[in-house]
ZAMARGU-4260 file (C-alpha; in steps of 0.2 Angstrom, whole numbers, plus 5000, padded with zeros to 4 digits):
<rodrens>
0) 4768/5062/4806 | 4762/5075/4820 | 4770/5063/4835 | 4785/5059/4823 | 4788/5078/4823
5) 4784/5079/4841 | 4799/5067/4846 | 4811/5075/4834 | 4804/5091/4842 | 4809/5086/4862
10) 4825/5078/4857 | 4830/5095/4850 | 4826/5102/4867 | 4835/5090/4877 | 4852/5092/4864
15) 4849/5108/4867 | 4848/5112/4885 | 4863/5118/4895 | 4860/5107/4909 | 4862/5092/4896
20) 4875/5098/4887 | 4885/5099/4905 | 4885/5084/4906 | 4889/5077/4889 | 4904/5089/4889
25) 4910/5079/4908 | 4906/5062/4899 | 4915/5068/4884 | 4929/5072/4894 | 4929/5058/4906
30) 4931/5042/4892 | 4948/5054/4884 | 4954/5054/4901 | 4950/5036/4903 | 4956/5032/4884
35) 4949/5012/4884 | 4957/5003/4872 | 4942/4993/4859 | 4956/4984/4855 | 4968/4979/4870
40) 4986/4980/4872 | 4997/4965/4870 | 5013/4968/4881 | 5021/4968/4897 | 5022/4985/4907
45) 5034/4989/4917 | 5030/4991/4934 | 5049/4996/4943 | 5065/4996/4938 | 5078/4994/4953
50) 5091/5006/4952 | 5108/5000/4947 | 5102/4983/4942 | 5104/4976/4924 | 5088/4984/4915
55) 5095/5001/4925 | 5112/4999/4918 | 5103/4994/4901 | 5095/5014/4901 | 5077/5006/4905
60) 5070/5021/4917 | 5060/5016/4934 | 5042/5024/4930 | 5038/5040/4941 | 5023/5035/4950
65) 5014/5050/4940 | 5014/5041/4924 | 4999/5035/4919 | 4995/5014/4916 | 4995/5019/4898
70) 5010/5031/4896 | 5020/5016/4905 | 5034/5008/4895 | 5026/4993/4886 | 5038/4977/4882
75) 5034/4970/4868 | 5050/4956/4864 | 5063/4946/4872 | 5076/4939/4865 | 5069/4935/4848
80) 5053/4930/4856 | 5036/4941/4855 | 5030/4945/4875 | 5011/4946/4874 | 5008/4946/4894
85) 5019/4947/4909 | 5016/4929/4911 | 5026/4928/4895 | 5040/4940/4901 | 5042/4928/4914
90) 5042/4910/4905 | 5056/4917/4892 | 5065/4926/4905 | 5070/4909/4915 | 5076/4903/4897
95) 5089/4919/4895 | 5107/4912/4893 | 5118/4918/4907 | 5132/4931/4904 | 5126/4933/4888
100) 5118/4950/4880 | 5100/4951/4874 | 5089/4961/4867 | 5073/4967/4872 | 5061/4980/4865
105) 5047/4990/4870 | 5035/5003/4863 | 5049/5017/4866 | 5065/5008/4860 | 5076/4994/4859
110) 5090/4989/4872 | 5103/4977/4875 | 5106/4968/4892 | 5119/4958/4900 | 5110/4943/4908
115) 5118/4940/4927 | 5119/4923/4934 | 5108/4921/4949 | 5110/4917/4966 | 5110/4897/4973
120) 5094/4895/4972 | 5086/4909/4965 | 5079/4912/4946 | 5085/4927/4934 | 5082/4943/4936
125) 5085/4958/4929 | 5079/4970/4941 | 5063/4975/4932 | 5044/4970/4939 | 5031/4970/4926
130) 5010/4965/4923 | 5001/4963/4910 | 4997/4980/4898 | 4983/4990/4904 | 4969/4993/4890
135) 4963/5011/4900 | 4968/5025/4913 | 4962/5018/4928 | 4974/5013/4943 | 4968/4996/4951
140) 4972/4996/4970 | 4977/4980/4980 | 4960/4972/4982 | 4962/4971/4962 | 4979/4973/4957
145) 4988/4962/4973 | 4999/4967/4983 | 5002/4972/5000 | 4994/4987/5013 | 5004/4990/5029
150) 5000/5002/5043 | 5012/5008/5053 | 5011/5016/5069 | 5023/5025/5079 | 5029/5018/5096
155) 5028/5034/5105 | 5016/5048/5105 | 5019/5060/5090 | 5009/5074/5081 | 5004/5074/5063
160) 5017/5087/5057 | 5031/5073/5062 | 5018/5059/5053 | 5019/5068/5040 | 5040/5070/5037
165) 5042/5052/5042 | 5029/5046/5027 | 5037/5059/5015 | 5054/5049/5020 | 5047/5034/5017
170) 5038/5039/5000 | 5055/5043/4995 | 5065/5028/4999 | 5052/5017/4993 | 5056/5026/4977
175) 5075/5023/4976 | 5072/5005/4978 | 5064/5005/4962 | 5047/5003/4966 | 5034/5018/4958
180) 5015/5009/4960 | 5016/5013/4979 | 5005/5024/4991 | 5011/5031/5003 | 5000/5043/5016
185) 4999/5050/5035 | 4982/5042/5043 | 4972/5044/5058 | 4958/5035/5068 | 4944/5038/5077
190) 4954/5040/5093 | 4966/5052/5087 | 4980/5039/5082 | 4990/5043/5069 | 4997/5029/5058
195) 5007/5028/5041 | 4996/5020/5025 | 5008/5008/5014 | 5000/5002/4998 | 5015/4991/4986
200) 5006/4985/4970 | 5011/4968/4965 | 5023/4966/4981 | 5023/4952/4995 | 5024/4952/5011
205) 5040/4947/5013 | 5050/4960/5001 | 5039/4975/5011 | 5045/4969/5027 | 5063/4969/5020
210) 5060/4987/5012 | 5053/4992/5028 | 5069/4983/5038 | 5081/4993/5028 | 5076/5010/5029
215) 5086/5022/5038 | 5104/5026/5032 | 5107/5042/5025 | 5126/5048/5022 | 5137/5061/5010
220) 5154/5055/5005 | 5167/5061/4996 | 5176/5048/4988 | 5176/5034/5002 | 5174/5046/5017
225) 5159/5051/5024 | 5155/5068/5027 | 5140/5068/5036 | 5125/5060/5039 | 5107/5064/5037
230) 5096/5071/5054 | 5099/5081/5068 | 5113/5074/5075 | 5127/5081/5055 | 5113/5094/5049
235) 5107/5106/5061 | 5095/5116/5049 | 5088/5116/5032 | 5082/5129/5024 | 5064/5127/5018
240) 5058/5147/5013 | 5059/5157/5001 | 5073/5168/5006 | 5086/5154/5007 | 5080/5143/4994
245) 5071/5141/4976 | 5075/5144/4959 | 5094/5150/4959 | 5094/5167/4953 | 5112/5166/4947
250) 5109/5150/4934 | 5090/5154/4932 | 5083/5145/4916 | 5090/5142/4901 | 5084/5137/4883
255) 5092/5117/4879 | 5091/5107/4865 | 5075/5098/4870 | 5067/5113/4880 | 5072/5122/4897
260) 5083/5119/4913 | 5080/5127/4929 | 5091/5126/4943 | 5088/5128/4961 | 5098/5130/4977
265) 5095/5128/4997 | 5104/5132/5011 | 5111/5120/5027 | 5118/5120/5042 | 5132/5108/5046
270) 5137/5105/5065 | 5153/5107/5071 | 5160/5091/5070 | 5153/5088/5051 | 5162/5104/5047
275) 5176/5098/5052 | 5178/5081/5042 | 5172/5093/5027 | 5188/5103/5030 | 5201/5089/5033
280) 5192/5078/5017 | 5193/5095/5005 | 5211/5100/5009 | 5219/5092/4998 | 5208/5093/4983
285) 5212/5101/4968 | 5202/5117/4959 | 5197/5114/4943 | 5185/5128/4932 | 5170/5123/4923
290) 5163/5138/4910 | 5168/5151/4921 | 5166/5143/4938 | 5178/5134/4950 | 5175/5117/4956
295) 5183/5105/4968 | 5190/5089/4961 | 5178/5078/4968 | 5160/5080/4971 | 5149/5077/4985
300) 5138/5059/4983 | 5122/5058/4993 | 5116/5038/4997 | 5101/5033/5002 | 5104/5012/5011
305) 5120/5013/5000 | 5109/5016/4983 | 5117/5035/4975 | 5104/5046/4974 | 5113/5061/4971
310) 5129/5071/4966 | 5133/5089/4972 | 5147/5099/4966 | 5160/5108/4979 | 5165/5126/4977
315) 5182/5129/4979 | 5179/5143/4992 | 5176/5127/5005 | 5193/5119/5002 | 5198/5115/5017
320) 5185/5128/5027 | 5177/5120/5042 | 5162/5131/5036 | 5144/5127/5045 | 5134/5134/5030
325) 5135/5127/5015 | 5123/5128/4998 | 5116/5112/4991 | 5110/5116/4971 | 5104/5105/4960
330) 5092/5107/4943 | 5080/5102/4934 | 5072/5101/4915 | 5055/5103/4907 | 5048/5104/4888
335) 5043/5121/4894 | 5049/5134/4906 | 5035/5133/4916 | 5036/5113/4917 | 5054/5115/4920
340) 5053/5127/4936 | 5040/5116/4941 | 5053/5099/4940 | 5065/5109/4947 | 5056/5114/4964
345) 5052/5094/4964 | 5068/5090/4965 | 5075/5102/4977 | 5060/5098/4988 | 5065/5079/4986
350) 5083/5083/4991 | 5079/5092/5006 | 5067/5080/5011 | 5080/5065/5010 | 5095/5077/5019
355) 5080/5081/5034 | 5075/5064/5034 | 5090/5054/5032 | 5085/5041/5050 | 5067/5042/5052
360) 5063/5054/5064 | 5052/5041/5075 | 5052/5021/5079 | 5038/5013/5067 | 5029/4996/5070
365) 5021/4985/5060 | 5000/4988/5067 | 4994/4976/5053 | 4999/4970/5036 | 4986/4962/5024
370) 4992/4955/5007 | 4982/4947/4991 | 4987/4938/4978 | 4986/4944/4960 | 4972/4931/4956
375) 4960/4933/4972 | 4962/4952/4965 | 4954/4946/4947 | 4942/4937/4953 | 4937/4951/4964
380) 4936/4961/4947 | 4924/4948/4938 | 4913/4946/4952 | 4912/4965/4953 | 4910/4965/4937
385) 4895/4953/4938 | 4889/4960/4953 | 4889/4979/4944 | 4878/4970/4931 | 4865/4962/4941
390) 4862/4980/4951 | 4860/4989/4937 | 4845/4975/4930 | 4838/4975/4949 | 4838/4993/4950
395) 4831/4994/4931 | 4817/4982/4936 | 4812/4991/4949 | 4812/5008/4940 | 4802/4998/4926
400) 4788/4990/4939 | 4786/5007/4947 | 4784/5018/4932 | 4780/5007/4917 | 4784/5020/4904
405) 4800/5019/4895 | 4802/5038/4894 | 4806/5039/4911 | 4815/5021/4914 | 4829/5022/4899
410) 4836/5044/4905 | 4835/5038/4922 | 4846/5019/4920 | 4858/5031/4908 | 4859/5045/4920
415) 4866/5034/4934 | 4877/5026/4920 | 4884/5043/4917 | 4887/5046/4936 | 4897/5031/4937
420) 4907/5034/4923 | 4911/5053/4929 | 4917/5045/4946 | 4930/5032/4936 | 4934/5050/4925
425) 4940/5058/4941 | 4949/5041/4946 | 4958/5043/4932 | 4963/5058/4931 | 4966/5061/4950
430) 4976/5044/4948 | 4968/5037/4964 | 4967/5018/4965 | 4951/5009/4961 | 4949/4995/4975
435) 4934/4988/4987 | 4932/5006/4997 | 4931/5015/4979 | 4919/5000/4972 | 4905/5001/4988
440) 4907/5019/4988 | 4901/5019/4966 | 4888/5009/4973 | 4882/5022/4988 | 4882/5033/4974
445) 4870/5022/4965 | 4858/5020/4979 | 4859/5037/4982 | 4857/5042/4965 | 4841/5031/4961
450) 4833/5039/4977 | 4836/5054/4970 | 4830/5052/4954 | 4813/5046/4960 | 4811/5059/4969
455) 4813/5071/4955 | 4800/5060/4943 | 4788/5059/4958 | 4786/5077/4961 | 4786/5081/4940
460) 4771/5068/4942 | 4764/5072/4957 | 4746/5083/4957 | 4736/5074/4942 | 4736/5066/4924
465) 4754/5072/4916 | 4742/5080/4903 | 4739/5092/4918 | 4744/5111/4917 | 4757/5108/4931
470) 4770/5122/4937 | 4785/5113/4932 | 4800/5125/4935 | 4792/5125/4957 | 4790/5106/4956
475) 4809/5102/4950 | 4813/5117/4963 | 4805/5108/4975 | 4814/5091/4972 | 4832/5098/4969
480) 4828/5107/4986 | 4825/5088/4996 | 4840/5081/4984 | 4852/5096/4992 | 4847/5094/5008
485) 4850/5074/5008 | 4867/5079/4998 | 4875/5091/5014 | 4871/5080/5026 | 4878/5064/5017
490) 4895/5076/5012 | 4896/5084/5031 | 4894/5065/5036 | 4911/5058/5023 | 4921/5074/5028
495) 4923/5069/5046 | 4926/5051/5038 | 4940/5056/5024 | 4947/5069/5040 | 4948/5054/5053
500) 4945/5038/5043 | 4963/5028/5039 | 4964/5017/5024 | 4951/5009/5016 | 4939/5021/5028
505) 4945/5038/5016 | 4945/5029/4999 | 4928/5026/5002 | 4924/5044/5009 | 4935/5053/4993
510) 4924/5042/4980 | 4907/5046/4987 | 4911/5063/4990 | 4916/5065/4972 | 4902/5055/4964
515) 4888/5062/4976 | 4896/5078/4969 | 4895/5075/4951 | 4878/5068/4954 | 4869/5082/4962
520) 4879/5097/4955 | 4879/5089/4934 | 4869/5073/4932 | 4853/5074/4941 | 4850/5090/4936
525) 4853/5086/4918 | 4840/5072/4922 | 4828/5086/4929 | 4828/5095/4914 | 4826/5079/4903
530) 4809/5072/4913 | 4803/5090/4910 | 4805/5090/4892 | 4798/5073/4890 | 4784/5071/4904
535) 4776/5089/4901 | 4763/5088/4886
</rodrens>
């Protein structure tokens, strides 16, 4: 009865201690950010949506690549027939009559569709890529997903402020042509070259190179004509400060029907010559006024490789003025105000970066492109899986021989559970992309973490029998001290990784930072008080 109330006694403690209590509030909060499904989802999700293709035309929205896996758009039937997996999507989609509607519904609503005929030797399509319904938060990169990773490299010497535009430019087309699971980010090697990471999920080598072929045209027409073109040579300035562009203080926000629009404004600067064909094209335009305000007949359409991206309205003060500064304004909407000024500084941020980057400001080549195939990346998964399992027995087999007392073996295995499960929290929530890199660095972590954690129970232990009268608080002081140390030399160490590494070299720095940073600043401190509680008698 005495040792019953004993153990009730030191689990009390344990419950009870802030350190422990950290940590189940990350772990809490890690899983609702994770949101696993116990049951699965049956369903195709939809990966892109090409703009202007027949699921566009249909109302079926391209996902934003900050949607989450399970906030994606879920089909669930096709044509009468139930779509449990994409590989069902698929099968059902080569049986679609031709020039025929159909209707297809997801988890968000029901559409109709007109099925086009295809090509000479190609299959049906209806614009729309899609994969088999995620059952949790986490992002699979290449290594898991499939896909394609190209690095780019500049044929001339350029610095990292002009890296940096070009791979904005190319984030943005990428996302006109419909595709949202892409990454798309400035990298840098050991010798100071700087290169541009691209990551398609679920595309092959051939459509990147065509994506990558076909970038470059920018243009503003009205009607037919073209008014300008996008760089230098058209636009000789874009406003990007405060004082010439934001939130436009005339239109401000306003309270809609389903929550607020913003709207935003910027200025630019035309050249001469664009002036010019602005004047000749709006000439002979007609006024028309819109709740108060006067408008030229036609707009002004902004296209991206021929895909519309835009549509701008013309103020009649510019009919027929060869003026040089002009006003770009656009909007934007939100469920509240603050989310709305927040859309609408991304748009007008988008907008300028497409009119500054309309040609690509340097030459890129191709400095290596690696593809995998959707199963090589699942039986990646399995095996890591399996391989995942057989560490944790080893490392519990070892912690088991060394120590022989469950008291110490079961906090420590679920302590670096807990670690692992606050790295893939972070993944989730950050929306970084679990592949290889992430995978070896959960497993540094791992290492690290079991080094750590022996060292913590070795010094509680150390100095004679655990019945002992043994100055506890200076012992775990003492170890948390070495477990510090061995932390800032590890981080200064992934810091120059993540600031130099390109590619798979930075995924693997940003995960072993972050779990050797949850490790060492919640879980093994948590562990610390634990052995306390349980090894002091």
């Amino acid at each position: 009865m005495v040792c019953g109330e004993e153990k009730m006694s030191k689990l009390k403690k344990i419950f009870t201690n802030w350190r422990v209590i950290l940590l189940l509030i990350f772990l809490i909060f890690a899983v609702v950010t994770i949101q696993p499904q116990v049951t699965g989802n049956d369903g195709a999700a939809i990966r892109s949506v090409v703009q202007n293709s027949t699921a566009s035309q249909a109302g079926i929205a391209n996902p934003s690549p900050r949607t989450t896996p399970l906030q994606k758009e879920m089909i669930t039937s096709l044509n009468g027939e139930t779509v449990t997996s994409a590989q069902d999507y698929y099968t059902i989609l080569q049986k679609l009559p031709t020039n025929k509607t159909v209707k297809l519904e997801t988890n968000k609503g029901a559409y109709t569709l007109l099925v086009p005929s295809p090509a000479k030797n190609e299959s049906i399509d209806l614009g729309m890529k899609v994969y088999d319904a995620p059952t949790t938060n986490l992002r699979k990169g290449l290594d898991l997903e499939g896909g394609t990773r190209v690095l780019l490299k500049s044929s001339e010497k350029v610095d990292k402020e002009t890296i940096e535009l070009t791979a904005s430019s190319l984030r943005e087309r990428l996302n006109v042509y419909g595709l949202s699971d892409i990454v798309v980010k400035p990298a840098a090697d050991l010798a100071g070259n700087n290169f541009i990471l691209v990551e398609i999920a679920g595309a092959t080598e051939e459509e990147v190179k065509e994506l990558l072929a076909k970038q470059g045209k920018f243009e503003a027409k009205i009607g037919n004509d073209t008014v300008f073109f996008g760089g230098k040579k058209d636009i000789t300035y874009v406003c990007r400060t405060a004082d010439c562009s934001g939130i436009d203080s005339r239109r401000g926000c306003s309270k809609v029907s389903d929550g607020y629009a913003c709207g935003f404004i910027f200025g630019i600067t035309l050249s001469p010559e664009a002036a010019q064909r602005q004047a000749d094209l709006t000439k002979s335009l007609t006024v028309s006024t819109e709740n108060g305000q006067s408008y030229l007949s036609q707009d002004i359409t902004l296209y991206l490789d021929d895909q519309e991206v835009d549509r701008l309205r013309i103020g009649a003060e510019l009919k027929g003025r060869a003026s040089t500064d002009i006003q770009i304004s656009g909007g934007g909407n939100g469920r509240t105000e603050n989310e709305a000024i927040s859309n609408t500084l991304q748009n007008m941020d988008r907008l300028r970066t497409i009119i500054i980057t309309g040609s690509l400001p340097i030459k890129l080549e191709v400095a290596k492109m690696d593809t995998i195939s959707p199963t090589l990346g699942k039986e990646f998964l399995n095996n890591i899986f399996f391989v995942g399992f057989l560490a944790m027995v080893a490392v519990g087999a070892v912690v088991a021989i060394r120590y022989r007392k469950l008291k110490i073996i079961v906090p420590m295995i679920l302590t670096l559970c807990s670690e692992v499960m606050l790295i893939l929290g972070f993944a989730a929530l950050a929306g970084t992309n679990l592949d290889l890199a992430a995978i070896a660095g959960i497993i540094i972590v791992i290492g690290t973490g079991v080094d750590h954690l022996i060292i913590i129970t070795d010094e509680a232990l150390r100095g004679g029998s655990m019945a002992e009268a043994i100055d506890w608080k200076k012992k775990i002081k003492n170890a948390m001290f070495i477990i510090f140390g061995t932390y800032l030399v590890n981080l200064s160490g992934m810091i120059v990784l993540f600031s130099v590494g390109a590619g798979l070299l930075k995924g693997f720095a940003v995960t072993t930072i972050v779990g050797a940073s949850f490790g060492v600043l919640i879980a093994r401190p948590a562990y610390a008080a634990v052995a306390e509680i349980l090894l002091k008698e």
